[in-house]
N, C-alpha and C positions, 0 to 999 in steps of 0.2 A: 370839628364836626362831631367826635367823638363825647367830646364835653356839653356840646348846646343837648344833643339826644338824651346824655347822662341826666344833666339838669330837667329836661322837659319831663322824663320818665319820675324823677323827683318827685316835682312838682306834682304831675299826675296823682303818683303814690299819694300824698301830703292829701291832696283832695278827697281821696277816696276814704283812705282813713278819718277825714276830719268830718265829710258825710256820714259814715257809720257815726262816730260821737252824736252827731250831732240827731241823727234816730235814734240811736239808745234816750238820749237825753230828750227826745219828745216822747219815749216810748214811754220812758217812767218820771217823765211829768204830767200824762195823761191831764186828769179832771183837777182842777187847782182847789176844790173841797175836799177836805178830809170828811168824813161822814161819821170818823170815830175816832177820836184824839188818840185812844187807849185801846188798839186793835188785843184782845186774847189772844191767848195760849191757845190751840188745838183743843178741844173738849175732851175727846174722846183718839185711843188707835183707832186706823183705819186698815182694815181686812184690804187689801189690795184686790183680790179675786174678787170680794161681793162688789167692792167700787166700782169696778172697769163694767163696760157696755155704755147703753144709751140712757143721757137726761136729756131732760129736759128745761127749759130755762125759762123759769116761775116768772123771776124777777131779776133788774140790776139794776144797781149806781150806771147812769149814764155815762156813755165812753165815748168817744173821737173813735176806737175801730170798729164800736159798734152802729155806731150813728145811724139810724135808717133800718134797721134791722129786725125782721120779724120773724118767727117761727124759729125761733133759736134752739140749737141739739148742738149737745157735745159725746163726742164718743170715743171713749178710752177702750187701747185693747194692749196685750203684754207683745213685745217685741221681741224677735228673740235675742236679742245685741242685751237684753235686761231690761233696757228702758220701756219708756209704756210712750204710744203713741197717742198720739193729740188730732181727733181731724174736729173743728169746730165747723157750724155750718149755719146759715140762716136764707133765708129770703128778704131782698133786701127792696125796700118800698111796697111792704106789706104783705100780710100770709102769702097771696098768690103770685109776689115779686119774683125777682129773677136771683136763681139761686147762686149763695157767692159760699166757699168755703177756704178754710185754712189748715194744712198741716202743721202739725209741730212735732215738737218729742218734750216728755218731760222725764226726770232723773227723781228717787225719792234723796231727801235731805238727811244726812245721816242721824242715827239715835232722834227721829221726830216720830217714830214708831207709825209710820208710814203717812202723817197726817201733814206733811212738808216736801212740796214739789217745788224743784226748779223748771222750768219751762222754757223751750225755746222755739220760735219760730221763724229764726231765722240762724241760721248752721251750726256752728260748733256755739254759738251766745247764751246762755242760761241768765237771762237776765231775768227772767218773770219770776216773783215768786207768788203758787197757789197753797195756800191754807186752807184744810178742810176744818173748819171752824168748830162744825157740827154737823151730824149724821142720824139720822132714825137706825135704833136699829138691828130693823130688818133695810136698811140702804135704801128706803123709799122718797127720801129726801136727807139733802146736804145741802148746807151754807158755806159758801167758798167764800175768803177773803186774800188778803195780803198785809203787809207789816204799817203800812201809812197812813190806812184806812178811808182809801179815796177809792178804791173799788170793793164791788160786795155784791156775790150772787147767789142767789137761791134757784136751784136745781130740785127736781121731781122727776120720777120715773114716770109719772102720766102729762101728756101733756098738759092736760089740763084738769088741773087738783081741784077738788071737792071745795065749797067754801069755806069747810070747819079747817080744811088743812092749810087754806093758803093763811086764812086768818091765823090760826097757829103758828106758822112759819114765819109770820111778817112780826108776831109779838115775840118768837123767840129770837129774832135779827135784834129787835128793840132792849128783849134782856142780855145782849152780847156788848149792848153799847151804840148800835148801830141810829142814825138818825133816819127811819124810817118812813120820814115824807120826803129824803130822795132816791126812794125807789119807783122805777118803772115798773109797772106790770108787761108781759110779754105778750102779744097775739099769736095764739095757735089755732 
């Protein structure tokens, strides 16, 4: 009796674990295009203090978590454990959809002089990595990316940037490398 239990809790285990792999592993297979073979270096430190608060989200490479998703705001704030908190948020089936959000937490990447997050939103996992690509700055706007170059967002402190700024912003994604016709624009 002792042993069938043993084996079944096994088993179980085996499951569970091999479940997690197997979300890691769609987590960061996301979008099957890269959008930039040759993702940069960080441009510029990032002042941790001007970063945190509320963006806005200009633009992305289209995602599977974001799929459907409008009125996009991400908002950083310092923790006191060190980490900086993660709540991403949207409406989802349009500006006036029904609002879905996400916590996380993210950890900075050591010696990336603050332009290198791990990210996790799901427990103890740091498996996301965010790269502040590029920053205005007075912190009015940031390009976020990652190392594979299948995701890519452009964040603003307004929701909705002036036309000289998004078109500025979408030719400096272009001078990063970035393939620029597959960016979304975002409805706010």
């Amino acid at each position: 009796m002792k042993f069938k239990r043993s084996v079944a809790i096994g088993a179980a285990a085996l499951l569970v674990i091999g479940g997690l792999g197997a979300l890691a592993a769609c987590a960061m297979a996301g979008s099957s295009k890269s959008g930039n073979e040759q993702v940069p270096e960080p441009a510029k430190d990032v002042d941790l203090d001007r970063y945190l608060g509320q963006w806005y989200e200009f633009a992305r490479y289209e995602n599977r978590f974001e799929r459907g998703c409008e009125a996009v705001t991400a908002n950083y704030a310092k923790r006191e454990d060190g980490l900086i908190s993660v709540i991403n948020s949207c409406r989802h089936g349009g500006v006036n959809g029904t609002p879905k959000s996400s916590e996380g937490k993210a950890k900075v990447v050591a010696d990336s002089h603050n332009a290198k997050l791990k990210v996790s939103f799901f427990g103890p996992f740091y498996v996301g990595d965010y790269w502040v690509l590029d920053h205005a700055d007075d912190y009015t706007w940031s390009i976020v990316g990652e190392p594979s170059g299948r995701y890519l967002w452009i964040l603003t402190r307004e929701a909705k940037p002036s036309a000289a700024i998004r078109t500025a912003l979408i030719d400096r994604a272009r001078k990063l490398g970035y393939d620029v016709t597959l960016l979304r624009e975002t409805l706010h």
